[in-house]
C-alpha positions in Angstrom: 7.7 -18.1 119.9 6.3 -21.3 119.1 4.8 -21.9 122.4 2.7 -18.4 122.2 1.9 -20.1 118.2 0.9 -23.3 120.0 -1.4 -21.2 122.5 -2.6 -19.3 119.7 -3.9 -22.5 118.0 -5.8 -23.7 121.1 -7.7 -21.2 121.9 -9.0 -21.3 118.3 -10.2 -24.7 118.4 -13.2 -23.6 120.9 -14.0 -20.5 118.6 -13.9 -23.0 115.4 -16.5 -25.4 117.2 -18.6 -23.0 118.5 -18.9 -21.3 114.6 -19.4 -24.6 113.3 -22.2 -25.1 115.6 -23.9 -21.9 115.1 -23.5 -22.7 111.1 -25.3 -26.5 111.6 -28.2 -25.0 113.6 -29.2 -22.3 110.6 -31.3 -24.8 109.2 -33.3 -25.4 112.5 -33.4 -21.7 113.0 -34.9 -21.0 110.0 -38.7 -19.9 110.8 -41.0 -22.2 109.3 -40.0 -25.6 107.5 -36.7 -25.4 105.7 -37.3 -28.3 102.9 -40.9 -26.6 102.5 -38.9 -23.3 101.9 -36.2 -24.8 99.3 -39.3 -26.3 97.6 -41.4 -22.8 97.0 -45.1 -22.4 96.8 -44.7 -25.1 93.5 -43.6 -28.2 95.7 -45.5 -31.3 96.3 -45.3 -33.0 99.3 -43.2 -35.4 97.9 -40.6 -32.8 96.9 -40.5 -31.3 100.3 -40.4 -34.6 101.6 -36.8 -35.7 99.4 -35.6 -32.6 100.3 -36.2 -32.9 104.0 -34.3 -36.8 103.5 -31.8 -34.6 101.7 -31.2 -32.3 104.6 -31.4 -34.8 107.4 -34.5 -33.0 108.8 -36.1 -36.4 109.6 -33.4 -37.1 112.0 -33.0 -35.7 115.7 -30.5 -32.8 116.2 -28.3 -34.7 117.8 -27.5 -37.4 115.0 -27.6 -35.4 112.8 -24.9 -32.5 114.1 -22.5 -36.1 114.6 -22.5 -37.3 110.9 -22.4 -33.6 109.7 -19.3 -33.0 112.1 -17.8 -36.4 110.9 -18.1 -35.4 107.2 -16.9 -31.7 107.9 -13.4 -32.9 109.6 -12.9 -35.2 106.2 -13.7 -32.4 104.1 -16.6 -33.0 103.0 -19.4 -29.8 103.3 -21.6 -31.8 101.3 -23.8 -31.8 97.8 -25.9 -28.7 96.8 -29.3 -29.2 96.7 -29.7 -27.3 93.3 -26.8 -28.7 91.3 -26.0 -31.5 93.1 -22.5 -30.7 92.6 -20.1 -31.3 96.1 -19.9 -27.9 97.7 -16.4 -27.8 98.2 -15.7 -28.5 94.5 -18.5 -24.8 94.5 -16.1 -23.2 96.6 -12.9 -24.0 95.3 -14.1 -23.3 91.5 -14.5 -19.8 93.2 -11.7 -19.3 95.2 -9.6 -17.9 92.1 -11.4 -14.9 91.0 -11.8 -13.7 94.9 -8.6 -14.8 96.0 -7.4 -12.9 93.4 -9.7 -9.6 93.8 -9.2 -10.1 97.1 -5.2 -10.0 97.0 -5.0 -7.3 94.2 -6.9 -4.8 96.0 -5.1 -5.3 99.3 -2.0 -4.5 96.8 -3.5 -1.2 96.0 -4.8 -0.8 99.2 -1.5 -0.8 101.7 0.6 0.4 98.5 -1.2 3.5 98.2 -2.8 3.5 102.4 0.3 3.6 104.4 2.6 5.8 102.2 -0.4 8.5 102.0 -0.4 8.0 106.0 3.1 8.2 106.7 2.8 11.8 104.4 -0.2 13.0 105.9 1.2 12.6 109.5 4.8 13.8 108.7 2.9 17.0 107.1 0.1 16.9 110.0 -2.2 20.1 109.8 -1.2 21.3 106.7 -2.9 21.6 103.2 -0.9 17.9 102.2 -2.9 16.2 105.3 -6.1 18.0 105.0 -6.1 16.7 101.2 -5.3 13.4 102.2 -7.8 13.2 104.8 -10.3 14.6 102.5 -9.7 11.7 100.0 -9.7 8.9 102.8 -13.2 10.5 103.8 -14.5 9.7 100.1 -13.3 6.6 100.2 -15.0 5.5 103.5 -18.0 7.5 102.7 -18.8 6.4 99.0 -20.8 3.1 99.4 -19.7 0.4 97.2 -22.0 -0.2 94.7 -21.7 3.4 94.0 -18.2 3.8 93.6 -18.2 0.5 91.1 -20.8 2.2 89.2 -18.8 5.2 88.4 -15.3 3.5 87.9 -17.2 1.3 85.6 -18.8 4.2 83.7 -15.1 6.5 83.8 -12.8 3.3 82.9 -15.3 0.8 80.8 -17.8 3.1 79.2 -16.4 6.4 78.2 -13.1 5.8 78.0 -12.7 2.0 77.3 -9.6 0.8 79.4 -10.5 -1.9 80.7 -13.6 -4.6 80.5 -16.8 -3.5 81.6 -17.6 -7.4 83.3 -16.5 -10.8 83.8 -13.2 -12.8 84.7 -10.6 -14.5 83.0 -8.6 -16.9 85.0 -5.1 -16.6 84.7 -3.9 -19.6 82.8 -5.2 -17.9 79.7 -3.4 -14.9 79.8 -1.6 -12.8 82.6 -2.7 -9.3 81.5 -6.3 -10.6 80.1 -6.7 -11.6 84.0 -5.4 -7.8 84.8 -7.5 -6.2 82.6 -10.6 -7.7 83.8 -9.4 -7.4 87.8 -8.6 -3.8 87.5 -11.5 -2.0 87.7 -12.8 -4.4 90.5 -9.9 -4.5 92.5 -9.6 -0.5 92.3 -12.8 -0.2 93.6 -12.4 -2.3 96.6 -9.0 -1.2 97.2 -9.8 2.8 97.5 -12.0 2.0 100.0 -9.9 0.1 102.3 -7.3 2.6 100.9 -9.3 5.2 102.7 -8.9 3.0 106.3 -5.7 1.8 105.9 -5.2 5.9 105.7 -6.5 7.1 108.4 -5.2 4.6 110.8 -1.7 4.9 109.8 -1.9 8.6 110.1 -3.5 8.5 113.8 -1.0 5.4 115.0 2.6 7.6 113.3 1.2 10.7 114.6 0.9 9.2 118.5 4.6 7.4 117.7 5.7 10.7 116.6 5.2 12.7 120.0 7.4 9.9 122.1 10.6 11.1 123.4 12.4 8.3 121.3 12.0 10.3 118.1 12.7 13.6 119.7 16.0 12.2 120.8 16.6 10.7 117.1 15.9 13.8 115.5 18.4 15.7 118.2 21.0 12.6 117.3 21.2 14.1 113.4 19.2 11.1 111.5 17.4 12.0 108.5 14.0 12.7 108.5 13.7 9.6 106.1 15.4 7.6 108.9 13.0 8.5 111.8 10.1 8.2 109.5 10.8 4.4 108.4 13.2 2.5 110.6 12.3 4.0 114.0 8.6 5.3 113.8 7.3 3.4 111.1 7.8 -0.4 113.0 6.0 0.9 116.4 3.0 2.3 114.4 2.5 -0.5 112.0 0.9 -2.9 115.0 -2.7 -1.4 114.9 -2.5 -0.7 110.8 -1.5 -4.7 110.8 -4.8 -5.5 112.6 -6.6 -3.4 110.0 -4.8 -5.2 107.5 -5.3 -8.8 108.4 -8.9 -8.2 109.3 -8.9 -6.4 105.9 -7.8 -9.2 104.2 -10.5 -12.0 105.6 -13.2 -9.1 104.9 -12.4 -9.5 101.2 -11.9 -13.0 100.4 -15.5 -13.5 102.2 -17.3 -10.2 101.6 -17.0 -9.0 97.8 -20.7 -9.9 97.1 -21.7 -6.3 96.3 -18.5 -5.5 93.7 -18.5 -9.0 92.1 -22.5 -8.9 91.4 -21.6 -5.4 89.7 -18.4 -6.3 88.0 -20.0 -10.3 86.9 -16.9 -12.0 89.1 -17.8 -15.8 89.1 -16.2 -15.5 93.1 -17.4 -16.6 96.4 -19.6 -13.4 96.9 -21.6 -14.2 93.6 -22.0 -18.1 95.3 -23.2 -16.9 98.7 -25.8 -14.7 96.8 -27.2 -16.9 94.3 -27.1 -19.2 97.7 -29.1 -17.4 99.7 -31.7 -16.6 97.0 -32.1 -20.5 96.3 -31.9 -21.4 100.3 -28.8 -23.5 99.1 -28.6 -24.2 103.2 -25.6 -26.9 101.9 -23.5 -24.6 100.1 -24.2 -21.4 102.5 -23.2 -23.5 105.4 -20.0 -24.5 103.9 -19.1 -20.7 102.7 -20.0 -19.8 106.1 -17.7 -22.5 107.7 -15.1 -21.8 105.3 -14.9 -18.2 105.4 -14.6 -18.7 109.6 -11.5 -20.5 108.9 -10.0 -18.0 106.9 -10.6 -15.4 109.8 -9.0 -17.4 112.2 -6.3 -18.5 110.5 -5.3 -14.7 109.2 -5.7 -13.9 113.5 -3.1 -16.0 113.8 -1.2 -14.8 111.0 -1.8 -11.3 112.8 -0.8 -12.8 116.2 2.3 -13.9 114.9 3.5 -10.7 113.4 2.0 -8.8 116.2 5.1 -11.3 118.1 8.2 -11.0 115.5 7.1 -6.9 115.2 7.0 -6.7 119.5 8.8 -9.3 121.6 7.1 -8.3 125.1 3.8 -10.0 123.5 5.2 -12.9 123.3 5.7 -13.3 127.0 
């Protein structure tokens, strides 16, 4: 096991340096001058000309991909250009409120997802799975800005259940924090819901034809049995993929639902980013969010292992 981990971990160093690459060379593949694009039509030529010493445009690509490199391995993404604040103290002011969206709605998610599958391929072409599959459609279907909208017009506006917008961080009050997460993390979480659905259904229903289950079912176990201890671990390899992807997907790709909702995440930081060509702070989101994929493929990788021995040789 900890030699397939090991292997794991090397072949993610090329992937790492080749993102990290790609991520340096954005500002040179910006069309046009970048500083001169920072600076707007309102820039003098000595603004563009501090921001091109503040980017390191005045130095050759190769210099300047070295010092970057150097002061990425220590840490360091560097300063915004706007706020002049370091962008990894950006990022990890943000990491709460997504981290937290991000987690709560993968809760909801593969709470509600895999039970729903497990029933609608125990029950398979019956009214139960035709209902389910009609509600993981919706879910899929609905795009996201639409389905916030109408949670937050059921839940916040006519009703009043829960806040409308914003965040409250945790350390002043555990069900403040709820309150303002649930909405949000509902809305995310019915649509990977939806997935999570459908690909449980479609993995039990292919482990419930083998001739394993045939021959439990003809050994007397309970339906509950066959359903959990034998079918359940088989099917659950492709649903983890789903999952793990799932889970990177949402720490780095709530801009839509926390521009809705007013969630001070890293979604809200990548747009205000890209509207300011922040290159700085969009680099390091970039860079980070990379890392959090490959490390939860590894995580994936490893389960994948424990759940089926044969992969690890």
């Amino acid at each position: 096991m900890q030699g397939y981990i090991l292997k794991r971990l090397l072949a993610s160093i090329p992937v790492l340096a080749f993102v990290a690459l790609f991520t340096f060379s954005l500002l040179y593949l910006t069309p046009g001058d970048p500083a001169a694009v920072i600076g707007g039509a309102d820039a003098t030529p000595e603004d563009i000309a501090d921001i091109r010493e503040k980017l390191g445009l005045n130095e050759t690509f190769h210099v300047r991909l070295w010092k970057w490199s150097s002061t990425v391995v220590r840490g360091d993404l560097g300063d915004s250009i706007f706020s002049n604040h370091s962008v990894t103290s950006l990022i990890v002011d943000r990491v709460q409120p997504t981290l937290s969206l991000a987690i709560l709605s993968l809760m909801i998610a593969v709470g509600l997802g895999i039970p729903m599958g497990i029933l609608a391929a125990w029950k398979a072409h019956t009214w139960i799975d035709h209902t389910v599959m009609l509600i993981a459609a919706l879910g899929i279907a609905m795009p996201s800005f639409a389905l916030a909208f109408l949670v937050m017009w059921i839940f916040g506006l006519k009703f009043r259940m829960f806040p409308v917008a914003g965040f409250v961080p945790i350390t002043d009050g555990f069900f403040d924090y709820l309150k303002f997460l649930a909405m949000p993390a509902f809305t995310v979480g019915l649509s990977f819901m939806a997935l999570i659905t459908r690909m449980t259904r479609a993995s039990m229903l292919e482990v419930l034809r083998e001739d394993y289950i045939r021959t439990a079912r003809a050994k007397g176990l309970g339906e509950r049995v066959v359903l959990y201890r034998h079918a359940l671990k088989n099917a659950m390899l492709p649903v983890l993929t789903i999952i793990g992807l799932g889970l990177a997907a949402l720490v780095t790709g709530l801009v839509v639902v926390e521009t809705v909702f007013g969630v001070p995440g890293l979604g809200r930081l990548v747009a205000d980013s890209i509207s300011r060509r922040d290159y700085p702070v969009i680099q390091g989101v970039i860079l980070t969010a990379s890392v959090v994929y490959i490390f939860v493929n590894l995580l994936v990788d490893c389960l994948y292992a424990y759940l089926d021995p044969r992969i690890r040789y």
